[in-house]
PAZAPA-4460 file (N, C-alpha, C; in steps of 0.05 Angstrom, whole numbers, plus 32768, in hexadecimal, padded with zeros to 4 digits):
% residues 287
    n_x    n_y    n_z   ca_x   ca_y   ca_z    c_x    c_y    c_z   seq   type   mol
   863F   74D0   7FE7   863D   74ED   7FED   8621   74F7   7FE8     1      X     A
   8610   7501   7FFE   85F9   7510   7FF6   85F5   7526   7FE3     2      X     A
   85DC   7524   7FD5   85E0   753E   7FC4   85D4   7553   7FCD     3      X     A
   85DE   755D   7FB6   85D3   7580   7FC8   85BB   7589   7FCC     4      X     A
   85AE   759A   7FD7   8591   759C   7FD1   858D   75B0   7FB6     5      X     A
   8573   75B0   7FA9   8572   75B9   7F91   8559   75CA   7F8C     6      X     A
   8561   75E2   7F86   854D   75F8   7F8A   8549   7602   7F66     7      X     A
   852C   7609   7F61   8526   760F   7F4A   851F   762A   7F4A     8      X     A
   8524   763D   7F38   851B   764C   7F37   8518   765C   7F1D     9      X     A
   84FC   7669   7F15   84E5   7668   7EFE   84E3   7686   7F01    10      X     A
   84F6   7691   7EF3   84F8   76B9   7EE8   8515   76B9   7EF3    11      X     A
   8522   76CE   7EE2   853C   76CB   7EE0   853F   76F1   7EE0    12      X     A
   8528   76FA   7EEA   8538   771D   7EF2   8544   7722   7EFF    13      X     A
   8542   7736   7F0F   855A   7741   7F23   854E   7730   7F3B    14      X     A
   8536   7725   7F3F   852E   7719   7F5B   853D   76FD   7F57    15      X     A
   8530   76EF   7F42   8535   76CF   7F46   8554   76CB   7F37    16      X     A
   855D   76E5   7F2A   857D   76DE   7F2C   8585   76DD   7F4C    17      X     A
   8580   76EC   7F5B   8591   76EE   7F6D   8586   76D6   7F83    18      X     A
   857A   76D3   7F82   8567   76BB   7F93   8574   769F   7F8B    19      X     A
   8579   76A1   7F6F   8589   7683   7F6D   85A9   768C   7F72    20      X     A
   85B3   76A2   7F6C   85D0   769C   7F70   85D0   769C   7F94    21      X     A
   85C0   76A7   7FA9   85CA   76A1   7FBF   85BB   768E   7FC8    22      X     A
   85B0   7676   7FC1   85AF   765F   7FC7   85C3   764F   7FBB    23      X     A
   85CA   7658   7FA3   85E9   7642   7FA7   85FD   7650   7FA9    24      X     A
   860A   7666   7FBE   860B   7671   7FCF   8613   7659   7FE2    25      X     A
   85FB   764F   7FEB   85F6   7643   7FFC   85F8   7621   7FFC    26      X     A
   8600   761B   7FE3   85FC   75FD   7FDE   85E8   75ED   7FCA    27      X     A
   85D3   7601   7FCC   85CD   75EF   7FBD   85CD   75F2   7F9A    28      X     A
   85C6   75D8   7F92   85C1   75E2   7F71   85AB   75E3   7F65    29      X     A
   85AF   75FA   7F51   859B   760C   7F4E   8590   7608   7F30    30      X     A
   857A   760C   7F23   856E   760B   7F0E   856B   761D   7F04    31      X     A
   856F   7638   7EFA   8559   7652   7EF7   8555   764A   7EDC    32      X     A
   853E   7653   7ED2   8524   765B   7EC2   8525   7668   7EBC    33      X     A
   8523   7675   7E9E   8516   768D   7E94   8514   7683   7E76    34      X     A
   84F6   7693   7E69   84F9   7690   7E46   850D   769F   7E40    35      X     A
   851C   76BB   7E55   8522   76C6   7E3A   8543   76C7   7E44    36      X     A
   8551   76BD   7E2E   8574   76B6   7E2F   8579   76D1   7E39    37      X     A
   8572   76EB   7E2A   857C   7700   7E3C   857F   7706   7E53    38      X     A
   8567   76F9   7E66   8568   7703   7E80   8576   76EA   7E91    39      X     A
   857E   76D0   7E7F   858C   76C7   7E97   85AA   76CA   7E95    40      X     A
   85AF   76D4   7E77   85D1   76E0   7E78   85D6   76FC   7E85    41      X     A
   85BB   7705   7E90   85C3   772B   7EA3   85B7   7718   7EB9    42      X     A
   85B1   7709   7EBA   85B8   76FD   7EDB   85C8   76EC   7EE5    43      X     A
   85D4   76DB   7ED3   85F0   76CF   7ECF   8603   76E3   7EE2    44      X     A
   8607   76F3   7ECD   8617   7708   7EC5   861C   7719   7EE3    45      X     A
   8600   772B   7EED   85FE   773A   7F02   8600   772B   7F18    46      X     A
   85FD   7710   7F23   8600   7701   7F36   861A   7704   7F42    47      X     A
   8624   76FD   7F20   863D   76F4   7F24   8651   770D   7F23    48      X     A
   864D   7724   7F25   8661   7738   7F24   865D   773C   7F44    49      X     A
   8647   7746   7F51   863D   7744   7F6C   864F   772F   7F7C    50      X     A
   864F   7716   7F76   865B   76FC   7F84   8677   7708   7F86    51      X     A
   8682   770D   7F74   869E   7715   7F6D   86B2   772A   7F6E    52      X     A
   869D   773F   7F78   869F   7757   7F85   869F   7756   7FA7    53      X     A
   8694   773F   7FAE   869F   7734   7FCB   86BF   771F   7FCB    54      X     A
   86BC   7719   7FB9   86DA   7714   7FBC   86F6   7723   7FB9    55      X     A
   86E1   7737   7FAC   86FD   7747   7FAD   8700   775D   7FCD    56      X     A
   86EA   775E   7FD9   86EC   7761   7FEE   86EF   775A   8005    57      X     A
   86F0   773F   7FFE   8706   7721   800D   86E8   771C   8021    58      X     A
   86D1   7723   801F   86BC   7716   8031   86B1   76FB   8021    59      X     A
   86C1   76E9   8006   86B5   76D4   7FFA   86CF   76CA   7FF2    60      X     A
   86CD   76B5   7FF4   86E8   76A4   7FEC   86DF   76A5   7FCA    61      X     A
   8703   76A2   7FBD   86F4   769E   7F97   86EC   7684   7F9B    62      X     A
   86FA   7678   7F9F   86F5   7656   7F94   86CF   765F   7F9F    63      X     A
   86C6   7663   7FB8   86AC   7657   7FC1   8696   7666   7FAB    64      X     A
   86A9   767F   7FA1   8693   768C   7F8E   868C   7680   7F6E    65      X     A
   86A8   7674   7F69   86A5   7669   7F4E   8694   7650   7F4F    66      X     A
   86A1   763F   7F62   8687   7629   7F6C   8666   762C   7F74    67      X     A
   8664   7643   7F83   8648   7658   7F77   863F   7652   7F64    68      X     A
   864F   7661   7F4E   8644   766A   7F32   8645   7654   7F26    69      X     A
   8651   763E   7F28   864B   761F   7F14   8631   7616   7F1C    70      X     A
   862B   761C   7F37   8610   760B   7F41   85F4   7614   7F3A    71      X     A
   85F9   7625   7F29   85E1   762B   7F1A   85E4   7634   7F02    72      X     A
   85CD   7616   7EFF   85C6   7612   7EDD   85A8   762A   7ECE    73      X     A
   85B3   7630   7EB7   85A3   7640   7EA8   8590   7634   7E92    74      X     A
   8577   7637   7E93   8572   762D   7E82   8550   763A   7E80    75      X     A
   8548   762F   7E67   852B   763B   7E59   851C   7627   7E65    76      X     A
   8519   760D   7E6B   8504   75FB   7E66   84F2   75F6   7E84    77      X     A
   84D7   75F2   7E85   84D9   75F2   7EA3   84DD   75D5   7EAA    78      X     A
   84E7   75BF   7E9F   84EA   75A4   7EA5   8509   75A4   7EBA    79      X     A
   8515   75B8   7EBA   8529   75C4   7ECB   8521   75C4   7EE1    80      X     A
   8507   75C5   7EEB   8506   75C7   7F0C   84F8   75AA   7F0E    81      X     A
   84F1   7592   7EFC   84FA   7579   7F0A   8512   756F   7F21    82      X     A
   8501   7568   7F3F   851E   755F   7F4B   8522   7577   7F5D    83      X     A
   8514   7586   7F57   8521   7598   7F6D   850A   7599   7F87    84      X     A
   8517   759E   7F9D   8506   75A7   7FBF   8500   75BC   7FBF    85      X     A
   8506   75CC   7FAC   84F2   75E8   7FBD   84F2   75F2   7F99    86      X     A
   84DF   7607   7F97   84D8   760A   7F81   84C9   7630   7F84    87      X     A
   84DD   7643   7F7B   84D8   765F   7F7D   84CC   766A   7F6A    88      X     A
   84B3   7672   7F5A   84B3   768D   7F4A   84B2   76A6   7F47    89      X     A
   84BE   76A5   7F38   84CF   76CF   7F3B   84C3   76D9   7F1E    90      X     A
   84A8   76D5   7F16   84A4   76E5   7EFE   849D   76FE   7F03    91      X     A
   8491   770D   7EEC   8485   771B   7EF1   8461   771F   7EFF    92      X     A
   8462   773A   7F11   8447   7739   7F1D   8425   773E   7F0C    93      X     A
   8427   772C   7F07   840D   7725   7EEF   8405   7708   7EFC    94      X     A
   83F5   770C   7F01   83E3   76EF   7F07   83D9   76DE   7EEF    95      X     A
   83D5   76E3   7ED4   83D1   76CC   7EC7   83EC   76C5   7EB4    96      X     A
   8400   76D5   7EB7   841C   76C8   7EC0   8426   76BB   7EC8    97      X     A
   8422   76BC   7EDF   8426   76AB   7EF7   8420   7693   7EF6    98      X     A
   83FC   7690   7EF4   83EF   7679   7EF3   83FA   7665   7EDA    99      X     A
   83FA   7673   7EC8   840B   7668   7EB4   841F   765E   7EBA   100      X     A
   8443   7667   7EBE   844F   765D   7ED0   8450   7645   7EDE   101      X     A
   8440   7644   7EF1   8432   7634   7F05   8428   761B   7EFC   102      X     A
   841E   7618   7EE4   840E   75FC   7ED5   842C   75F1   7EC5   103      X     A
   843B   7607   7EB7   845A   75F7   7EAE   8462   75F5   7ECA   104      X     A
   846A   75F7   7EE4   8479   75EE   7EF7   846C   75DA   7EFC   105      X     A
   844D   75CD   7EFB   843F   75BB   7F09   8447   75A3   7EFD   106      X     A
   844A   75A7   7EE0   8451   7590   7EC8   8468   758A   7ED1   107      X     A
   8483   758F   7ED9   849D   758A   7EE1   849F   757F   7EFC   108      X     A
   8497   7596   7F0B   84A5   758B   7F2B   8497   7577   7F3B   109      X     A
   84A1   7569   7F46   84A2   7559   7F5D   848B   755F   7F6E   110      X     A
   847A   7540   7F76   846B   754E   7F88   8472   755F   7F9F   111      X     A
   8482   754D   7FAD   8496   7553   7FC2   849A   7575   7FCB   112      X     A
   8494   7578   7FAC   84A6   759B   7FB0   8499   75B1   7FB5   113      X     A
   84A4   75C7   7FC6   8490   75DE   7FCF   8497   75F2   7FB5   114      X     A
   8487   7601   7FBC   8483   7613   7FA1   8479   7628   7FAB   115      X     A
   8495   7639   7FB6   848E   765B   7FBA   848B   7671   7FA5   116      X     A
   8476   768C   7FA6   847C   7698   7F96   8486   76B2   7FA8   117      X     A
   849B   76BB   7F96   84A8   76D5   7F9D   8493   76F5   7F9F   118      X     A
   8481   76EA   7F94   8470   770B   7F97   846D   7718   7FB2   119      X     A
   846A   7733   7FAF   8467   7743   7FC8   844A   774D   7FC3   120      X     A
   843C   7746   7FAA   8424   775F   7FAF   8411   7747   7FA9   121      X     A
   8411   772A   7F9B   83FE   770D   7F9C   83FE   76FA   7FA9   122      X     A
   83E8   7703   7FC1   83F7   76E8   7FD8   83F1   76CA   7FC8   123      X     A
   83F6   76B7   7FC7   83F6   76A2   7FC4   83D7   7692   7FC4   124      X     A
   83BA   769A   7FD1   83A3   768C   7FCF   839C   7696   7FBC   125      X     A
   83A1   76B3   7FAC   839F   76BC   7F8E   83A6   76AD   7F75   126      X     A
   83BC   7696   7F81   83C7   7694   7F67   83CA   766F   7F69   127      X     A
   83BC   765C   7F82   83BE   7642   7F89   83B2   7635   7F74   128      X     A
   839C   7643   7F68   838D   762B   7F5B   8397   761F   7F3E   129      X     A
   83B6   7632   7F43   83C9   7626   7F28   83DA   7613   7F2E   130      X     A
   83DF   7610   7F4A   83F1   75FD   7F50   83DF   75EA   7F5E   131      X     A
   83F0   75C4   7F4F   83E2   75B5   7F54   83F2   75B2   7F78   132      X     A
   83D8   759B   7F83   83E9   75A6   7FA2   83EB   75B8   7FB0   133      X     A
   83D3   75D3   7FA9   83E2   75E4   7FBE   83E8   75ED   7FD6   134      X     A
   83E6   75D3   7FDE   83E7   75D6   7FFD   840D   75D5   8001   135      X     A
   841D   75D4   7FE7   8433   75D5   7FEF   8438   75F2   7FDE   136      X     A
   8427   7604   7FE1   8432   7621   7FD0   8429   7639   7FE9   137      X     A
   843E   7649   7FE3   843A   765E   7FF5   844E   7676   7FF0   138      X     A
   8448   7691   7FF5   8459   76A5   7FEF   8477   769F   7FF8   139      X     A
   8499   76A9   7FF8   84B0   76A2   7FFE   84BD   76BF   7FF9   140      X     A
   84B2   76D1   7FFE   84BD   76F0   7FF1   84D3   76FE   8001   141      X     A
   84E6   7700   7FE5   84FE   770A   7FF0   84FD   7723   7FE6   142      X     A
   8514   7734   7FEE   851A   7747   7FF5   852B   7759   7FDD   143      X     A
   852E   7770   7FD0   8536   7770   7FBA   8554   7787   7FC4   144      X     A
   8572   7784   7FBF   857F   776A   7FB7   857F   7754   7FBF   145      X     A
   8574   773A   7FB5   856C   7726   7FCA   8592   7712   7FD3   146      X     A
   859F   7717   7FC8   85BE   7713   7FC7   85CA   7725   7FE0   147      X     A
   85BB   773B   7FE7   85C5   7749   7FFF   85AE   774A   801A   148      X     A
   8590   774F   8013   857B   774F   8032   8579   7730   8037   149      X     A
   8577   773A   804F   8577   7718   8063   855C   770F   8066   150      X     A
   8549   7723   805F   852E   771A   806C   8519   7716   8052   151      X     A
   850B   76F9   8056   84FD   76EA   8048   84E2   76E8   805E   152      X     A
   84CE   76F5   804A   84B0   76F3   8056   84A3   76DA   8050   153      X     A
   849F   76BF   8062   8494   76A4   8065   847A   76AE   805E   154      X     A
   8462   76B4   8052   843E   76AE   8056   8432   76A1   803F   155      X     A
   8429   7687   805B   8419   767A   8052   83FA   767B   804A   156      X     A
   83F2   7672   8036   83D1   7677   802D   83C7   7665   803F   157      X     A
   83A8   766E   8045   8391   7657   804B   839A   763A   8044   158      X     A
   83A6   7631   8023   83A4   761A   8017   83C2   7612   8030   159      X     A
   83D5   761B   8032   83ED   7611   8035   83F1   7600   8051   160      X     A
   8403   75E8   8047   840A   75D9   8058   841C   75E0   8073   161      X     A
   841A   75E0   8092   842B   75DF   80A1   8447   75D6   809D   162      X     A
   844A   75BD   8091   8467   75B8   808B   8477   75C5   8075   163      X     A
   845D   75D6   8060   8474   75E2   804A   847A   75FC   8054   164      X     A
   8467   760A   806C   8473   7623   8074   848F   7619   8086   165      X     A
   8494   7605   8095   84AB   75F9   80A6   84C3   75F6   8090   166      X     A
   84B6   75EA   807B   84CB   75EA   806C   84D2   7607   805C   167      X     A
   84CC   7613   8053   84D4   7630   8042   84D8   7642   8056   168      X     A
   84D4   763F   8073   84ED   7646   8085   84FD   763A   808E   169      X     A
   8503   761D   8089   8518   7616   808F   8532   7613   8072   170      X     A
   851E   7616   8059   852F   761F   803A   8537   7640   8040   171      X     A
   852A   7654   8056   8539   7669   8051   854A   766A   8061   172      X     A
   854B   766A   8071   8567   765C   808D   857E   764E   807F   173      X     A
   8577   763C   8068   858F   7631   8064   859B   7640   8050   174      X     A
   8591   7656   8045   8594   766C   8028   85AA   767C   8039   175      X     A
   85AD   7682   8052   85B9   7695   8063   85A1   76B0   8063   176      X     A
   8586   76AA   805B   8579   76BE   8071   8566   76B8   8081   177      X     A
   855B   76CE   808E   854C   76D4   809F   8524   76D2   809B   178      X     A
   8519   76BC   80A0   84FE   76B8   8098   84ED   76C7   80B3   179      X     A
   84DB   76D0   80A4   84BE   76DF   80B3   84A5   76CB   80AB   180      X     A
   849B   76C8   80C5   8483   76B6   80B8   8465   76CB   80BE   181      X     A
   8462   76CA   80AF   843D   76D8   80BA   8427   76C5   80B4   182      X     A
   8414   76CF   80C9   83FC   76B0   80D0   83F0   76BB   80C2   183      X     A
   83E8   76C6   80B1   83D6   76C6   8095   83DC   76D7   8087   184      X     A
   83D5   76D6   8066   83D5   76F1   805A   83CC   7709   805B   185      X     A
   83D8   7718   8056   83CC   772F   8051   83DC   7745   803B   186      X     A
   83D6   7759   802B   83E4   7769   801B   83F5   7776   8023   187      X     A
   8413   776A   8012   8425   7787   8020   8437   7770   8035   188      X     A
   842D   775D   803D   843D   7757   8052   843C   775E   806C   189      X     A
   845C   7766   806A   8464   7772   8088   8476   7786   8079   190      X     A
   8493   7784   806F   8495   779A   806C   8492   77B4   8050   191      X     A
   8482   779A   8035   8477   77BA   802E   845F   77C8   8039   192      X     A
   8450   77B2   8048   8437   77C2   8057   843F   77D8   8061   193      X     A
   8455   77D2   8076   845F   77F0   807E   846A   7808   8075   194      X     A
   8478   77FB   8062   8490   7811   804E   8477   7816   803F   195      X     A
   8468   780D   8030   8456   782A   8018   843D   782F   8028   196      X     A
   842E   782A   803F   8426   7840   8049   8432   784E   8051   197      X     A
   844E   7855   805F   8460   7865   8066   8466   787E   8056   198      X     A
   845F   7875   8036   846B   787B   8023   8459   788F   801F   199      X     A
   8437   7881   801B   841D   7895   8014   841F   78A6   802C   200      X     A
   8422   789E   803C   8424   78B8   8056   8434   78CC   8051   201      X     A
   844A   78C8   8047   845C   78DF   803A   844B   78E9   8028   202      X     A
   8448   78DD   8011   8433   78F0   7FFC   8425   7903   7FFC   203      X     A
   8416   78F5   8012   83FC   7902   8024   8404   791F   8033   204      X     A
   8417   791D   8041   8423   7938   8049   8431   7951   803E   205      X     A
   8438   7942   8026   8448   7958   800C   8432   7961   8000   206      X     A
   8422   7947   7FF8   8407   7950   7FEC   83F5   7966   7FF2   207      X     A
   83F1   7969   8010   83EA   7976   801E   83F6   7998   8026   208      X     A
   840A   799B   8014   8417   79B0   8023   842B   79AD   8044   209      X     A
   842C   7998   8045   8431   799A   8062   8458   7994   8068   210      X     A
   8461   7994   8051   847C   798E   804A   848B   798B   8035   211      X     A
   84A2   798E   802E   84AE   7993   8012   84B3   796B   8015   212      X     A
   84B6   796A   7FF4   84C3   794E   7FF3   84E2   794C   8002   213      X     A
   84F6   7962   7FF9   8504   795C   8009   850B   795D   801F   214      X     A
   84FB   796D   802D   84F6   796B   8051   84F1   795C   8062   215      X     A
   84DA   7947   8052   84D4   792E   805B   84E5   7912   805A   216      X     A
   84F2   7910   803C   850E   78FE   803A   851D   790B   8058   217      X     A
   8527   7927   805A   853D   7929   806B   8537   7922   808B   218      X     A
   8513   7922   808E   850C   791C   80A9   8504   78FF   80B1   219      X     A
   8500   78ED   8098   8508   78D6   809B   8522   78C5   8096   220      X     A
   8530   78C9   808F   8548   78CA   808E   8554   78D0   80A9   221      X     A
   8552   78E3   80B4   8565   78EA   80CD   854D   78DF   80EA   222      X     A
   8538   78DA   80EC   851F   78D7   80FF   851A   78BE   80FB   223      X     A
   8521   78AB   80EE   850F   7898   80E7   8531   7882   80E0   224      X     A
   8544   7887   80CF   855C   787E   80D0   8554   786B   80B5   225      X     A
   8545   7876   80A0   8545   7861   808C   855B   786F   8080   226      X     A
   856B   7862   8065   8582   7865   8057   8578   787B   804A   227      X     A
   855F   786F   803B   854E   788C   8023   853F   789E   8033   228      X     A
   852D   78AA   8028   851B   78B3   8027   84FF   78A7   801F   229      X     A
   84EA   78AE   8022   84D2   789C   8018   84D6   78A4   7FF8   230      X     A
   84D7   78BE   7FF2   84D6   78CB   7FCE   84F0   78BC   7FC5   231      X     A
   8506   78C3   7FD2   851A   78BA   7FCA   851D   788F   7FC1   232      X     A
   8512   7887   7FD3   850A   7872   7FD3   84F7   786E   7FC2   233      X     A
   84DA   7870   7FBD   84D0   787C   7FA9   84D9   787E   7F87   234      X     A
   84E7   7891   7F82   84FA   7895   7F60   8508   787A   7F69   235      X     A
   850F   7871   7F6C   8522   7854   7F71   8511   7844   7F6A   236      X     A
   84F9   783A   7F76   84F3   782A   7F6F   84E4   7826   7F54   237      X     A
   84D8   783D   7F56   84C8   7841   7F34   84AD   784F   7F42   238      X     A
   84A2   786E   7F3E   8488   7873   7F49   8476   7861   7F33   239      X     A
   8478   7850   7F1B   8466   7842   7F13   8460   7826   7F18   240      X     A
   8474   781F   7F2E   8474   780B   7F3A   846D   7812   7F57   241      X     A
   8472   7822   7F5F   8461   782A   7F79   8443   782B   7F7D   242      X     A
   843C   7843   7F65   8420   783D   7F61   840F   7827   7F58   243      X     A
   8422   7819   7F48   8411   77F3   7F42   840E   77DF   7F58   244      X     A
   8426   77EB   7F6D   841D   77DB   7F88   840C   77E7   7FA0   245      X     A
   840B   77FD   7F96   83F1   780C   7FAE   83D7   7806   7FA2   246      X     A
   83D4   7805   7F8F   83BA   77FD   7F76   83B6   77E1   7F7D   247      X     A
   83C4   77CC   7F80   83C6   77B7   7F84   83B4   77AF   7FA4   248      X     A
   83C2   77BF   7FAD   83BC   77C3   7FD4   83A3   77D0   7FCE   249      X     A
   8397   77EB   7FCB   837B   77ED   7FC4   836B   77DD   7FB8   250      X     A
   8373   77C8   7FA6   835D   77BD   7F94   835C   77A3   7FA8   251      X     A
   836D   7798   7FBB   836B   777E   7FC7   8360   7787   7FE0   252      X     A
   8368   77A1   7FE9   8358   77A6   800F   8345   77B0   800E   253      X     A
   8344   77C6   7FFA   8327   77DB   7FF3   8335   77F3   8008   254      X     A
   834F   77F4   801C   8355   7804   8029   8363   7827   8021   255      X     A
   8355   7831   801F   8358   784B   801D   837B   785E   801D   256      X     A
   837D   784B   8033   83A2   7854   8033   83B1   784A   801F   257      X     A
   83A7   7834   800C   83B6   782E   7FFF   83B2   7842   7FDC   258      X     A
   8399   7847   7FDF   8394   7854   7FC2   83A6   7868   7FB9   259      X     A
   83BC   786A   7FA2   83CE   7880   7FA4   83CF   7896   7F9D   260      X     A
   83D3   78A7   7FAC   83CC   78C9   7FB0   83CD   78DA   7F9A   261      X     A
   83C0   78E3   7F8D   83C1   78FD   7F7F   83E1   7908   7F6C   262      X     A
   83F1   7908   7F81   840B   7911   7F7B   8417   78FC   7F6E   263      X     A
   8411   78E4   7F75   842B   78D2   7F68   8416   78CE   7F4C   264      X     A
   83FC   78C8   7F4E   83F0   78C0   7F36   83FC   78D5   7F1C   265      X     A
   83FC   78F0   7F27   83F4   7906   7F0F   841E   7904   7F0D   266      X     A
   842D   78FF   7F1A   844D   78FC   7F0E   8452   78E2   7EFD   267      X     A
   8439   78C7   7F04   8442   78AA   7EF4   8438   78B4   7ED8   268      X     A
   841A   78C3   7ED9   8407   78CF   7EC2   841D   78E1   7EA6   269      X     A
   842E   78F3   7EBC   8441   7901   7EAD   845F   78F0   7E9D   270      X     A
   845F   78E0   7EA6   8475   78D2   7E9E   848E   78CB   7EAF   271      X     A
   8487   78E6   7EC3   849A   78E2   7EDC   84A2   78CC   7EF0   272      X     A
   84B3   78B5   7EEB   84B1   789C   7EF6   84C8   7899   7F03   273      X     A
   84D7   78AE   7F0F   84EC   78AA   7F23   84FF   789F   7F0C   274      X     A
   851C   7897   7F1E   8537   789B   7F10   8534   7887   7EFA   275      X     A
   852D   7882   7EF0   8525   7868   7EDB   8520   787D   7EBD   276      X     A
   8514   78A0   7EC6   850F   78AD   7EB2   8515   78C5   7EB1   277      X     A
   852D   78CA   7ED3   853E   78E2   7ECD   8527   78F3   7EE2   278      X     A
   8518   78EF   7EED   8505   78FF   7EF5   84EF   78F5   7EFF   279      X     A
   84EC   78F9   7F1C   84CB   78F1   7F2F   84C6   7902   7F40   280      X     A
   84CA   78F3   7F57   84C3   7918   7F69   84E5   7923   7F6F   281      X     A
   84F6   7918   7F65   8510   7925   7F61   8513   7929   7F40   282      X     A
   852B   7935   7F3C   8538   7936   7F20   854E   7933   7F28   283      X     A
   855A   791C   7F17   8572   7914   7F12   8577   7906   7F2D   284      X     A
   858D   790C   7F47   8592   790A   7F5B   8587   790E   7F6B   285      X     A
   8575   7902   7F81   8572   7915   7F9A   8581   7922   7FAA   286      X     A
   8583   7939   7FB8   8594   7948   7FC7   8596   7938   7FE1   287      X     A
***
């Protein structure tokens, strides 16, 4: 009987929990990583209520879900992603993190093995000269709930091999999603490039006088057909996480659109950090 294929994965938050439970999901068996026992029993845990909450809505068989949840092993050590074909990190966005990271994954895995990292704001030629090989490393960025979006951004660095971008789209195809490949890097991607200049453009016009916050949620929202609003979207995600990734995008393009506006700086300055603190450019609920 062949075995299964075997996917590692190194951070155990809400990204690389959900990244390993829907690869074995999918079959294969799974490794996850983390130092800290807490975050892999609230990812244990949340995977698995998620998985199980489709069965009760009859779109998941139990048996296929409980078989799921056996197929991935928990553990602290990175000698865990020995053996495995594809190899994900989901830490946090800190580059001498990362690199760090990257020298314990180099000691364990397989030559053989590709070695994506999950970041959306460090493309991958930032962060190669930690991984030995890097012509088999390249960004693999999913989508956050990565257990529910289909679409996985493929970009490869300068360093990276032709066959490992073939392969980490043909590892997301077999995950059950949808791979984007882009012919080189750049910040932002594809779609937060679009979504937070979208976002500063909003700013920019409230900023301006030229619209209420909630006039603009209701005209993108009904004009545009996103679910949120940009503000509303915005307090969701964290305005201090917004602004660390437009800061991010200014300090790597030097591009002007990305520097963040006046309004959000002087609400992150105040404490105001969207629903995380009861209050951003909404309070409490948005209308």
């Amino acid at each position: 009987m062949p075995s299964r294929p075997t996917l590692g994965v190194v951070g155990a938050g809400a990204m690389g929990g959900q990244i390993a439970y829907q690869a074995a999901l999918h079959g294969y068996d799974v490794r996850l990583v983390s130092r800290s026992e807490d975050r892999l029993r609230a990812a244990s845990t949340s995977s698995a209520a998620l998985l199980r909450r489709r069965v009760e809505k009859g779109t998941l068989d139990a048996d296929a879900c409980e078989a799921t949840l056996a197929r991935v092993t928990l553990g602290s050590g990175f000698d865990a992603v020995a053996g495995a074909e594809t190899i994900i990190e989901s830490v946090a966005e800190d580059r001498d993190v990362k690199r760090e990271v990257y020298a314990r994954i180099c000691e364990h895995a397989d030559d053989s093995a590709i070695i994506g990292t999950n970041s959306s704001t460090l493309a991958s030629s930032l962060l190669e000269s930690a991984v030995t090989n890097p012509e088999r490393f390249l960004n693999i960025h999913f989508f956050n709930p990565a257990l529910l979006m289909t679409l996985v951004e493929i970009v490869p660095g300068p360093h990276t091999a032709e066959q490992t971008v073939m392969r980490a789209m043909d590892f997301a195809r077999a995950i059950g999603k949808t791979p984007v490949r882009l012919a080189r890097e750049e910040y932002g991607f594809i779609a937060n490039r679009i979504l937070f200049i979208a976002i500063q453009e909003a700013m920019r016009l409230v900023q301006g006088g030229f619209i209420s916050v909630e006039d603009c949620d209701l005209a993108v929202r009904n004009a545009l057909g996103w679910p949120m609003g940009p503000f509303q979207l915005s307090d969701l995600i964290g305005l201090d996480v917004v602004e660390a990734i437009l800061e991010e995008g200014f300090r790597q393009t030097g591009d002007e659109r990305w520097e963040p506006v006046a309004l959000l700086r002087d609400l992150v300055a105040s404490g105001k950090l969207g629903k995380k603190t009861g209050e951003g450019f909404f309070r409490g609920s948005p209308p």
